[in-house]
C-alpha positions as CSV (number, residue, x, y, z in Angstrom):
1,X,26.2,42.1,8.3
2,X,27.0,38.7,9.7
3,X,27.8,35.5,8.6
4,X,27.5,31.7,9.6
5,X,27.9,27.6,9.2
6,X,25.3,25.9,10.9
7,X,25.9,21.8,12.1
8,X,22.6,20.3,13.4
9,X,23.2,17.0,14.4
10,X,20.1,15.0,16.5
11,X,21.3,11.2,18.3
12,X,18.0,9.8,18.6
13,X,17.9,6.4,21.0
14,X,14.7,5.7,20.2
15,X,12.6,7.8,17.3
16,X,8.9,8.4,18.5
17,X,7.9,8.2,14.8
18,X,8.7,4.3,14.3
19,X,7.9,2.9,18.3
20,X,4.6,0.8,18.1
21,X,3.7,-1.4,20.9
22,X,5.9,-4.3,19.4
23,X,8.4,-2.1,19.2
24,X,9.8,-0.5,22.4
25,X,13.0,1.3,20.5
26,X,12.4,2.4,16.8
27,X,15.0,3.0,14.7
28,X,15.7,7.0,13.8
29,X,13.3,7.5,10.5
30,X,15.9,9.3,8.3
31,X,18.9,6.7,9.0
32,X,17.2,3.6,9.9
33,X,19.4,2.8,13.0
34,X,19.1,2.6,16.5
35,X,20.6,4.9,18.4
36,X,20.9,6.6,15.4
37,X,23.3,9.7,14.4
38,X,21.5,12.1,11.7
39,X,22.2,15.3,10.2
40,X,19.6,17.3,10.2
41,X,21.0,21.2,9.5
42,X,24.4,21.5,7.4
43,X,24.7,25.1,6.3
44,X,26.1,28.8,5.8
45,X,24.8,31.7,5.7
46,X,25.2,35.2,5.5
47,X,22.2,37.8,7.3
48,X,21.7,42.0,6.9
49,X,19.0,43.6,8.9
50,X,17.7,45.4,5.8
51,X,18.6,43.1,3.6
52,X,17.5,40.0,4.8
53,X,19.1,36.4,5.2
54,X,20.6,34.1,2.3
55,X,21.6,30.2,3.1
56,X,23.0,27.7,1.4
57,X,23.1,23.7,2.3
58,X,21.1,21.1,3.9
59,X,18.1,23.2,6.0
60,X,14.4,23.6,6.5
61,X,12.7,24.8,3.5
62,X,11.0,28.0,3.2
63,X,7.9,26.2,3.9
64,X,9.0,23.5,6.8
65,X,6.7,23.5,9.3
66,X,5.3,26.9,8.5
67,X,1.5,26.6,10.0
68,X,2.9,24.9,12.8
69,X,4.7,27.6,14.4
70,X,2.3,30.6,14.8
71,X,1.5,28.7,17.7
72,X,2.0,31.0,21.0
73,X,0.3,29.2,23.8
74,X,2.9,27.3,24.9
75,X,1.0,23.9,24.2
76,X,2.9,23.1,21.0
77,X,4.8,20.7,22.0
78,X,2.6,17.8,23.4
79,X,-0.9,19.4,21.1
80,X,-0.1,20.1,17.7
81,X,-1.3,18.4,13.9
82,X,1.4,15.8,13.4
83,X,1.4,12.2,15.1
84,X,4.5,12.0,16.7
85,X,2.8,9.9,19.6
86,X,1.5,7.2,17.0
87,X,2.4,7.4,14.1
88,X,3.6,3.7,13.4
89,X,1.2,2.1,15.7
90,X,-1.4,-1.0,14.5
91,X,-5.0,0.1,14.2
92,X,-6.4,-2.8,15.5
93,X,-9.2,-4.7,14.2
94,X,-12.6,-5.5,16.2
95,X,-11.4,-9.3,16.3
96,X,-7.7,-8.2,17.3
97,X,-6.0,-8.3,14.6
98,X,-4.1,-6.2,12.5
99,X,-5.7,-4.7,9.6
100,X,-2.7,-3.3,8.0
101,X,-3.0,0.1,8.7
102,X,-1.2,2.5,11.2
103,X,-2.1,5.4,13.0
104,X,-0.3,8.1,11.1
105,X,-2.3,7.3,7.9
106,X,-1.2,8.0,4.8
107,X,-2.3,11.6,4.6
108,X,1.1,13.0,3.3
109,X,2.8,11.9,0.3
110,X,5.7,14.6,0.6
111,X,8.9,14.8,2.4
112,X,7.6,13.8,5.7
113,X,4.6,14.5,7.6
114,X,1.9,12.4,9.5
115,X,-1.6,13.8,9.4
116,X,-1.0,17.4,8.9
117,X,2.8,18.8,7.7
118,X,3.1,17.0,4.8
119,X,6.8,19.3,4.0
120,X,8.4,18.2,7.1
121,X,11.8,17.4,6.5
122,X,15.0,19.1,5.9
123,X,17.0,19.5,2.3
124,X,19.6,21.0,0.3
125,X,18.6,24.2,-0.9
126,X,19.3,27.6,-1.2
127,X,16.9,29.7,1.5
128,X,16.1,33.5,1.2
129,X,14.3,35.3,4.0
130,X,13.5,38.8,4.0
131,X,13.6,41.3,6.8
132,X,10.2,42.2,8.7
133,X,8.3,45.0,7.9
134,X,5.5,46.2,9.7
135,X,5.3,42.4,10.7
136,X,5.2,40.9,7.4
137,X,8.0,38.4,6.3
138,X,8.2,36.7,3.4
139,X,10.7,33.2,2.8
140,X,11.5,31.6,-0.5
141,X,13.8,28.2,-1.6
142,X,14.5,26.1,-4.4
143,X,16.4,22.6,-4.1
144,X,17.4,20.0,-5.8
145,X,14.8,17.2,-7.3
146,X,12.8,20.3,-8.9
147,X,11.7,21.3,-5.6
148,X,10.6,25.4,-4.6
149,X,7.9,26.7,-2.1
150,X,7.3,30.5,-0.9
151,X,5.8,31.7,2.6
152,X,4.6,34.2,3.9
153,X,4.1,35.3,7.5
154,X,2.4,38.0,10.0
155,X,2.9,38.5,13.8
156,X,1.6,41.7,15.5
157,X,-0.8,43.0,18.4
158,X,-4.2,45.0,17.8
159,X,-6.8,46.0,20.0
160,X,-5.5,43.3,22.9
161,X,-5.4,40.7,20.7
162,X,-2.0,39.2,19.8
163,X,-2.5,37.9,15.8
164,X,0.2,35.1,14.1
165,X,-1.1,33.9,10.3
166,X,1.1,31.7,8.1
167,X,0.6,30.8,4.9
168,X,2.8,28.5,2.7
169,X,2.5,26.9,-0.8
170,X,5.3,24.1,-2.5
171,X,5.4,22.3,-5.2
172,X,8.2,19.4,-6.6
173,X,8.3,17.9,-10.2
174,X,10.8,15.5,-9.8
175,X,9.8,12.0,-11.8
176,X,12.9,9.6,-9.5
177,X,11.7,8.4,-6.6
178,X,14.9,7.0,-4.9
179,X,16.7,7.3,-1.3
180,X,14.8,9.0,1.4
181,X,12.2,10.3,-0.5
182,X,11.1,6.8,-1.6
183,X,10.7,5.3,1.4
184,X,8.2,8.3,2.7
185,X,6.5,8.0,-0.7
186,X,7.5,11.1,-2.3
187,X,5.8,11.8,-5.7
188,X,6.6,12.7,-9.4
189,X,4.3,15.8,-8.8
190,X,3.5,17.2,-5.4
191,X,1.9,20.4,-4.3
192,X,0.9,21.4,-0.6
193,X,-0.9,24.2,1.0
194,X,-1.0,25.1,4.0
195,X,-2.1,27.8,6.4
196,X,-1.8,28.8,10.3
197,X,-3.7,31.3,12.0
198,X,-3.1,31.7,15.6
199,X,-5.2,34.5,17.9
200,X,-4.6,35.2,21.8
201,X,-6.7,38.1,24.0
202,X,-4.2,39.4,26.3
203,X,-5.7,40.2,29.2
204,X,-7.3,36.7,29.6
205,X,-5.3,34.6,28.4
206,X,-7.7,32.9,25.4
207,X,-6.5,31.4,23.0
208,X,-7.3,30.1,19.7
209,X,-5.3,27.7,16.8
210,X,-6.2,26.9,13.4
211,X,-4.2,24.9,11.2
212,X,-4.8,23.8,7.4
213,X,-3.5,21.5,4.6
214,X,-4.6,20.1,1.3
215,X,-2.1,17.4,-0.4
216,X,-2.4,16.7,-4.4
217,X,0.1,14.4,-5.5
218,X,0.2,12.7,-9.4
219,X,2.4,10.3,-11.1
220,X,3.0,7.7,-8.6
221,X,2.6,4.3,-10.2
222,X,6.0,3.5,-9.1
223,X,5.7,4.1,-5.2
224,X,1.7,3.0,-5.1
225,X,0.4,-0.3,-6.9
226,X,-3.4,1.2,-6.7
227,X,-3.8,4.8,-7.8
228,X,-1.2,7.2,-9.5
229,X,-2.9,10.5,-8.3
230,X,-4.8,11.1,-4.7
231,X,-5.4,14.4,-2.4
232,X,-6.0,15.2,1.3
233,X,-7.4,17.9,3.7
234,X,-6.5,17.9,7.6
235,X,-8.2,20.6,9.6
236,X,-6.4,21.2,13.3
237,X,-8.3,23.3,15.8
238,X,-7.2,23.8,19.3
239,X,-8.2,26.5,22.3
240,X,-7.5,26.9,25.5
241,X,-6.7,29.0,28.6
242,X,-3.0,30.5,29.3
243,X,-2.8,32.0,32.7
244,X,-0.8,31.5,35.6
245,X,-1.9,30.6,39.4
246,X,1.6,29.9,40.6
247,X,5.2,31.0,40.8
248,X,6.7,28.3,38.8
249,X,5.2,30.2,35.2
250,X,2.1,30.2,32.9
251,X,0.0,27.6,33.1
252,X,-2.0,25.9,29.9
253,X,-5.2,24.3,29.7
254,X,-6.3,23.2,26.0
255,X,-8.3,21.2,24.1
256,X,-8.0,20.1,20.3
257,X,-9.5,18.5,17.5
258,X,-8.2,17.3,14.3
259,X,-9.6,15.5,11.0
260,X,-7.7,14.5,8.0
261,X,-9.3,12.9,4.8
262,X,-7.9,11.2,2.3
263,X,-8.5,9.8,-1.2
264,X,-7.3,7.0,-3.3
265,X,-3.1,7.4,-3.1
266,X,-3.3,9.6,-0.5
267,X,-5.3,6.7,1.2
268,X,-3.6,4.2,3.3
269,X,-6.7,2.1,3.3
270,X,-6.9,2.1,-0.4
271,X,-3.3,1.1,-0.7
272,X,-3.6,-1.3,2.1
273,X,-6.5,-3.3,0.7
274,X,-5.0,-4.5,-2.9
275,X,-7.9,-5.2,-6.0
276,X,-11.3,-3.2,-3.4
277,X,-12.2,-0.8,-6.1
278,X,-14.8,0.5,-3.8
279,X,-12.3,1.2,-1.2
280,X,-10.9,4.9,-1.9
281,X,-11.3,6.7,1.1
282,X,-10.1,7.1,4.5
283,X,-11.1,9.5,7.6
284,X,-9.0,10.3,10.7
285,X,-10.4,11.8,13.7
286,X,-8.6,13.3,16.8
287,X,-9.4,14.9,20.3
288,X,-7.7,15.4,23.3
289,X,-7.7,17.5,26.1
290,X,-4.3,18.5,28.3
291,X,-2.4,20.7,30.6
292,X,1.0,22.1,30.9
293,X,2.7,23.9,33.7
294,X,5.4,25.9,32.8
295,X,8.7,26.3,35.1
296,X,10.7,29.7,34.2
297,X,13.5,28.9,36.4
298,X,14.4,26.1,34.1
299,X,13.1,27.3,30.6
300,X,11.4,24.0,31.2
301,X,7.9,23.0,30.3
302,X,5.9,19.3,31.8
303,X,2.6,18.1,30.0
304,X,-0.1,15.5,30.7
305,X,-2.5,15.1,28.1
306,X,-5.6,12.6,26.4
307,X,-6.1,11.9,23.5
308,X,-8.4,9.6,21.4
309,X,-8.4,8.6,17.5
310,X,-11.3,7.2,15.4
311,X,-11.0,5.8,11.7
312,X,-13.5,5.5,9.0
313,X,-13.4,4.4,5.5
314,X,-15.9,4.5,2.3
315,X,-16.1,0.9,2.4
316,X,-17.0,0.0,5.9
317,X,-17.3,-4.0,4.4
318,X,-13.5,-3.9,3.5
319,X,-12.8,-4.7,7.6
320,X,-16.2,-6.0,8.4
321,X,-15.2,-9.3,8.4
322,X,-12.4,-9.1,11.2
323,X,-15.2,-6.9,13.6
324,X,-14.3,-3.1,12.1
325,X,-11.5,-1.1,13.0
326,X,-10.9,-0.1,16.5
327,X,-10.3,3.3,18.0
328,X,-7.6,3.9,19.9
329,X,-7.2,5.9,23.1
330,X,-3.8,7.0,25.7
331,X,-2.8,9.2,28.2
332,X,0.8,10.6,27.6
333,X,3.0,12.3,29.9
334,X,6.0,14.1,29.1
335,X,8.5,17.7,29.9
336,X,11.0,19.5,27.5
337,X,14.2,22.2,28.4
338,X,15.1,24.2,26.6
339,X,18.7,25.4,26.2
């Protein structure tokens, strides 16, 4: 047996979820401050290895970031299905202008989430998680504002192929939308799904992601003016090569592909564009191409990667006016330790 208080606190100078290119230094997304001080974990916890582990407090749900993290190659970091990179930047008209709509759509109407991980935020709940068996695990929370979700999740090796599936479903009633929850347009009545599958053949070093989410959300008058109800799908694929051709660790080459669709609330373009009745769908489109060089001496990773995004709605007249919408491409750089 053991037991446990866990303090998670993140000082964020600059949040990557609120910089645009008129703003250099966003303010931290949960707080609303620069330089910002926010608690993310608050705590206890008590763990047996055959009974499993109960917590109690402010932590990831049962479902948090569940398809994200089969993930093994290594590329997680800088490739994965949320847009951390962009998610608050202008998508530019064909005249220059700004159409009113941002690059992390409006594909999540949950705690968090921007494209794909539409349950991405911590809260207070109470968090069971079950020992592994035979590499099965299964999670389970409930929380305050009606909220519960159950997981479930594989890992094992077979035939020289290493295998990592996650599946995850969660669901909140609650009919207040106040605070935090408000401001990332939380819903009277959510439900996600969502799935990761992750495969890797050892002795080469392939490897192959899939990630999947569909978003229903209902009684929303109060957060958006057009619709009450809406629903999404983001697909995420990404493969690649992990090998290593120097002494510094395994290097990663990948590529990756993402689409999220999205209808009438969960539209930003139907939101956006007040009294369009013909304007109820929106459609995201991602690629990108990188590398990352491990460095095991330093538990350190370094990334350069592409990437370019594409928009579309039902109602291509909506922006037809102002030239279209524009696509939008970068290169990004960037390194993480871990400690």
């Amino acid at each position: 047996w053991s037991a446990g208080y866990v303090l998670h606190i993140e000082a964020i100078s600059s949040d990557s979820l609120t910089i645009n290119a008129d703003r250099p230094v966003g303010p931290a997304a949960l707080v609303g401050t620069t330089s910002g001080v926010q608690t993310l974990q608050s705590y206890w916890f008590v763990k047996s290895d055959q009974l499993g582990k109960l917590g109690v407090g402010k932590q990831s749900q049962a479902s948090d970031n569940t398809a994200i993290l089969v993930d093994g190659s290594g590329s997680l970091v800088p490739a994965n299905w949320v847009a951390y990179d962009v998610n608050s930047f202008a998508i530019r008209t064909g005249n220059g202008g700004n159409s009113g709509l941002v690059w992390g759509g409006g594909y999540c109407g949950g705690q968090g989430g921007a494209w794909g991980d539409c349950n991405g935020l911590t809260r207070n709940v109470v968090r069971y998680d079950s020992p592994t068996f035979g590499g099965f695990s299964v999670s389970a929370s409930w929380g305050e504002d009606d909220m519960w979700d159950v997981a479930g999740r594989y890992a094992g090796e077979h035939h020289g192929f290493k295998l990592a599936v996650a599946a995850a479903y969660n669901e909140w009633t609650d009919q207040v939308q106040t605070g935090v929850n408000a401001g990332l347009g939380q819903s009277g009545d959510n439900e996600y799904f969502q799935l990761g599958v992750y495969v890797q053949h050892v002795a080469t070093g392939l490897f192959a992601l899939y990630n999947y989410g569909h978003n229903e959300i209902d009684n929303v008058a109060s957060v958006f003016p057009n619709d009450t109800s809406g629903e999404s799908d983001t697909h995420y694929i990404k493969a690649g090569l992990r090998t290593k051709f120097n002494h510094l660790g395994a290097t990663v080459f990948y590529g990756e592909y993402l689409n999220a669709q999205g209808e009438d609330a969960l539209s930003q373009a139907d939101l956006a564009v007040a009294g369009n009745p013909f304007l109820t769908e929106d459609e995201t489109e991602v690629w990108g191409l990188g590398v990352v060089q491990e460095v095991d001496a330093a538990a350190m990773s370094v990334w350069v990667k592409y990437r370019h995004l594409s928009i579309e709605t039902n109602d291509d007249a909506a922006f037809a006016g102002a030239g279209g919408l524009e696509d939008f491409q970068y290169v990004g750089v960037g390194g993480l330790i871990n400690f």
